[in-house]
Each structure stands twice: as C-alpha cells, then as structure tokens.
C-alpha positions in Angstrom: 5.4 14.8 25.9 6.9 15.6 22.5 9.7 13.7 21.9 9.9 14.2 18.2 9.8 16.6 15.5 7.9 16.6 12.4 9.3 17.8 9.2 7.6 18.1 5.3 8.8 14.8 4.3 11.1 14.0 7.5 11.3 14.0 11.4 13.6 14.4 13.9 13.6 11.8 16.3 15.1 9.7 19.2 17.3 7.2 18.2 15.2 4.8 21.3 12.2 5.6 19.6 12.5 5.5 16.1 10.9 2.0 15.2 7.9 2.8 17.7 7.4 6.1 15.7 8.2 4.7 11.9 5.3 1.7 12.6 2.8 4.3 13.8 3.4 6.8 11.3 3.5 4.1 7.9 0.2 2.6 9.1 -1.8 6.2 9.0 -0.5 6.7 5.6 -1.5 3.7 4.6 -4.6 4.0 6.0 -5.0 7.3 4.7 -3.7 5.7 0.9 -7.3 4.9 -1.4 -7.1 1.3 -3.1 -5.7 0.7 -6.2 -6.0 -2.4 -8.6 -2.2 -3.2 -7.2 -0.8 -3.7 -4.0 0.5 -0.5 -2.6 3.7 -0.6 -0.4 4.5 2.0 2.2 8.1 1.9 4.1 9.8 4.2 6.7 13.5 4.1 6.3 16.1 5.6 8.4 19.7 5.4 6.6 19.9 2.3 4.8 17.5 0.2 6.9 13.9 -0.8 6.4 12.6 0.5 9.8 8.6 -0.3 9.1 6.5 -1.2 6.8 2.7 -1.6 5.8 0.8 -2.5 2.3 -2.4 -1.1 1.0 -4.3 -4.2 -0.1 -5.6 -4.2 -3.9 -9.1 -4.0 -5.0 -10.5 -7.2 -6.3 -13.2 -7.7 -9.1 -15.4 -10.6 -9.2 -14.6 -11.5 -12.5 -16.5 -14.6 -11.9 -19.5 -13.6 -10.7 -21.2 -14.2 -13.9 -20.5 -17.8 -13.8 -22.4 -20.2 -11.6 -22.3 -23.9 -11.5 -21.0 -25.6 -14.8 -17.2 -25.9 -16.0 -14.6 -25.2 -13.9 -11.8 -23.9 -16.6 -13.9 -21.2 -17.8 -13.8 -19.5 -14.4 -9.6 -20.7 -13.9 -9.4 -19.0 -17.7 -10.7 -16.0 -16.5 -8.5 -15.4 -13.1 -5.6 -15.9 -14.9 -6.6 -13.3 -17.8 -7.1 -11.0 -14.6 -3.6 -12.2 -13.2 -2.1 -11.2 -15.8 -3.5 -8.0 -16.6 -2.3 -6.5 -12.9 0.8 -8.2 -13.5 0.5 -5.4 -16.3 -0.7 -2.7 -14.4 2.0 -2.9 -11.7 4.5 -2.5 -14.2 3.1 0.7 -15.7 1.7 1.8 -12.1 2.1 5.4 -11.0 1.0 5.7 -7.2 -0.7 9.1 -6.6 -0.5 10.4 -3.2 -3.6 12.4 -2.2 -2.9 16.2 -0.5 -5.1 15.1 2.4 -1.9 13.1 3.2 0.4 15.4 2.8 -1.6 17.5 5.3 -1.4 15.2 8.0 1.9 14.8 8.0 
C-alpha cells in the first residue's frame, strides 16, 4: 500500500501520516550521510514546522592518546585546543551530500 509519493527533493503525502513518514525518511539520510569532524543535522519540515529530526554524530580524535599517566592539564590543554578548533570548523563548514543519496530518494 502506497500511500505516498516521492518527488526529487519533496513528497506528497497524507496529512495522518506525515510525522510517521518525515522520522523514517531523515533517519536513512542520516544513515546514508558519512561523518564529518562536526555534528551534522538532518530535518524534515512541512510548512513552517520542524516535523523530524536526526544528527550525524562527529568523528572524534584521540588527541590524548599519546599521553599516559602524568599531569592532568596537559591532556585538559589539549581537548580544549581541539574544542576550539571544531568550534572553527563548524563555522566555515560546507556539508556535501553524496549522489548515492540523492539516488535513494
């Protein structure tokens, strides 16, 4: 039973329906959506209103594998120097979308 319509970028569907279908389809994209250094955030909207929603966790480097045992602040020192460089990154992030996705849907 088909009780929707896919489009390129849009669907046709139910009214009843549309939260059930919006939660299914952001989680394939995001699932679908490769890691980045950032948190990436996926939303379906209908109108004006958030209807789902699903992140793409970031990629985390052990920047303090190196260190073992010892001083504390040298390992604090280096997770903020990491904070702040995605802080950074998200600002000057572009996400690319891979065609595979596109494709799907």
């Amino acid at each position: 039973k088909q009780w929707y319509q896919r489009r390129v970028r849009g669907m046709i569907v139910r009214s009843d329906v549309v939260r059930d279908v919006s939660r299914e389809t952001v989680t394939e994209i995001a699932k679908m959506m490769p890691r980045e250094l950032y948190k990436i955030v996926i939303q379906c909207v209908v109108g004006n209103k958030v209807q789902a929603r699903a992140e793409v966790k970031p990629l985390r480097k052990d920047v303090t594998k190196a260190l073992y045992g010892g001083d504390k602040t040298r390992a604090m020192k280096l997770l903020a120097r990491q904070r702040e460089g995605k802080k950074k990154l998200k600002d000057s992030a572009v996400v690319k979308v891979p065609k595979t996705v596109f494709r799907k849907f």
